[in-house]
One Martini backbone bead per residue (centre of mass of N, CA, C, O) as a GRO file, in nm:
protein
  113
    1UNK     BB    1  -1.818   5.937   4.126
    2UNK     BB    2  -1.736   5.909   3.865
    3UNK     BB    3  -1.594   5.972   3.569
    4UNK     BB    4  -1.596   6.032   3.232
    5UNK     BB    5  -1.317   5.884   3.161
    6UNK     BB    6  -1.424   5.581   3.326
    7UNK     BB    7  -1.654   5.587   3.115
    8UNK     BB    8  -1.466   5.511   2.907
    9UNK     BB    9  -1.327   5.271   2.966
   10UNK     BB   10  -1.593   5.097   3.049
   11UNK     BB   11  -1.799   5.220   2.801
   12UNK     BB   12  -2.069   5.383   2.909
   13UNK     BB   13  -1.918   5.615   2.731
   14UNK     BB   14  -1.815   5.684   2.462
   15UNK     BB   15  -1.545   5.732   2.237
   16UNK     BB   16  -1.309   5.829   2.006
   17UNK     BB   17  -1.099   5.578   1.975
   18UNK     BB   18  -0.723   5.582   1.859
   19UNK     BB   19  -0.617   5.438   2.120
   20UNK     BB   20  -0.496   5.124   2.261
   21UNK     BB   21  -0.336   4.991   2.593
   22UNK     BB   22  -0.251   4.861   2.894
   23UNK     BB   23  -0.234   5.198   3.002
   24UNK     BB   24  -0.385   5.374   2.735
   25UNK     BB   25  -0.595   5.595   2.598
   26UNK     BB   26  -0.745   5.734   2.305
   27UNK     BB   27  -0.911   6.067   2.211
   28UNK     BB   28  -1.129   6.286   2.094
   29UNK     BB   29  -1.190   6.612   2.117
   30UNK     BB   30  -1.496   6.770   2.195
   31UNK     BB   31  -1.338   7.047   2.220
   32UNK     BB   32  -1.131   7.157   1.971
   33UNK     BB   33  -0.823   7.356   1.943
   34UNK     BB   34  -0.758   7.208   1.718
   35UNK     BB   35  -0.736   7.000   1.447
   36UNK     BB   36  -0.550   6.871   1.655
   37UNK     BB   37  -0.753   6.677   1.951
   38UNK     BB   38  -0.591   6.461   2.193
   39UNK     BB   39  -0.643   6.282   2.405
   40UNK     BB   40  -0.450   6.109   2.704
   41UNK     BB   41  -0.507   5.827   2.884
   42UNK     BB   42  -0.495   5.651   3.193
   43UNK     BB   43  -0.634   5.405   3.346
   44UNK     BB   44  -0.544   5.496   3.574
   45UNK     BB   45  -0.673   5.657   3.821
   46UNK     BB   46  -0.561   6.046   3.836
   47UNK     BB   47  -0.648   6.308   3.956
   48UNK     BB   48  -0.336   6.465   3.906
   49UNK     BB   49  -0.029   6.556   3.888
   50UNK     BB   50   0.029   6.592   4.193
   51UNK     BB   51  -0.087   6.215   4.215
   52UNK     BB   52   0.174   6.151   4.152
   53UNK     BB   53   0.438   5.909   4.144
   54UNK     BB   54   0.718   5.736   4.111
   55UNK     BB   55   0.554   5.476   4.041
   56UNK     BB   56   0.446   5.666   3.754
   57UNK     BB   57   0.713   5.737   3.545
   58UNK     BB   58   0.624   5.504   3.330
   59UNK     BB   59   0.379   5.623   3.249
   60UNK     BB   60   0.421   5.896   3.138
   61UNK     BB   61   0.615   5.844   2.933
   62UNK     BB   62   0.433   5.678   2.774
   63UNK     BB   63   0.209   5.899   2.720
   64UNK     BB   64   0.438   6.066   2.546
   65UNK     BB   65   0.494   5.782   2.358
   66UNK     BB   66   0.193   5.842   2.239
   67UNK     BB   67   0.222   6.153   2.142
   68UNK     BB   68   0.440   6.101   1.939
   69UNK     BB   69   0.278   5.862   1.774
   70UNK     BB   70   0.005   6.062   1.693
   71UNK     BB   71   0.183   6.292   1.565
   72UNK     BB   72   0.262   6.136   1.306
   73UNK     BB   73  -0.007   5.985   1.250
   74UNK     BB   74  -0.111   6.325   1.201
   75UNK     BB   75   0.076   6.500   1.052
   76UNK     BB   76   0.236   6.699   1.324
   77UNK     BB   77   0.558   6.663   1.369
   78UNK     BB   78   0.711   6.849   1.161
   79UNK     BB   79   0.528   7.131   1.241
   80UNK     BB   80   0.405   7.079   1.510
   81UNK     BB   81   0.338   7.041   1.879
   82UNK     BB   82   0.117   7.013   2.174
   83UNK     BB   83   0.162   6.983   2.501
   84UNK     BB   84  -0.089   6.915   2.793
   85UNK     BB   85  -0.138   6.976   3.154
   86UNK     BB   86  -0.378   7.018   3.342
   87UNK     BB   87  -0.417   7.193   3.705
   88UNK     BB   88  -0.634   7.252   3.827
   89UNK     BB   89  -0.842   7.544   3.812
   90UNK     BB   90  -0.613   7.764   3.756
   91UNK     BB   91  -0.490   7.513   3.487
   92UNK     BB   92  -0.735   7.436   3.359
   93UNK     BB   93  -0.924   7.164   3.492
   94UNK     BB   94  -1.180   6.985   3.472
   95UNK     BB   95  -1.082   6.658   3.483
   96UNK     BB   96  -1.045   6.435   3.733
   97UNK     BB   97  -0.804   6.280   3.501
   98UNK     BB   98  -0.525   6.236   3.378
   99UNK     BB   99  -0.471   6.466   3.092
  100UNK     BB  100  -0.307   6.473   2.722
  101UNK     BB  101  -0.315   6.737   2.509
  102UNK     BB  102  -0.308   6.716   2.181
  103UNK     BB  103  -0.191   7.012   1.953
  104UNK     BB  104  -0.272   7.067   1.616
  105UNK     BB  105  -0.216   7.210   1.259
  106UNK     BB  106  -0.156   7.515   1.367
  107UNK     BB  107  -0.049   7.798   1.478
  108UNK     BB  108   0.032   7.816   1.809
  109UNK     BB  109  -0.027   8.029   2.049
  110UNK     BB  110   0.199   8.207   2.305
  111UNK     BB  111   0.068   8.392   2.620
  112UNK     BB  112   0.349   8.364   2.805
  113UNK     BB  113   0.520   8.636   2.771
   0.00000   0.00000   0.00000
């Protein structure tokens, strides 16, 4: 069965799509954790950051570099952003589709101290 997120590339399911290129779509978070919650997945379905390969490393710095450039164009790069990816169930991964969370706009707090 499909993921949801190759549902939202293939177009079957719907998401506000705020970026898209070659590579790469981004959609806004359905459930956001904070004023600025953008997904970025790539069009590659990989199904956790675990199943990166060496040959995937110029996909995923594109991805940082499309997170960098929707946190300028949402006016969270200055006052700063967290980017996340969640791995496996203990770190937190819902859809098995590797994807990057953009999250900003208000001061996020660090649980890990």
């Amino acid at each position: 069965m499909e993921c949801i997120f190759c549902k939202i590339l293939s177009g079957d399911t719907p998401a506000n799509i705020i970026y898209k290129d070659e590579k790469v779509i981004a959609f806004d978070d359905i459930f956001p954790k904070s004023p600025v919650h953008k997904l970025i997945i790539p069009k590659k379905h990989i199904a956790t950051l675990n199943d990166v390969t060496e040959y995937d490393s110029d996909l995923i710095s594109h991805m940082l570099f499309v997170a960098k450039t929707l946190a300028a164009k949402y006016e969270i790069a200055e006052s700063g952003y967290r980017i996340v990816i969640n791995c496996n169930p203990d770190g937190g991964q819902v859809v098995y589709h590797l994807h990057l969370h953009l999250m900003g706009g208000k001061t996020l707090n660090c649980k890990a101290h």
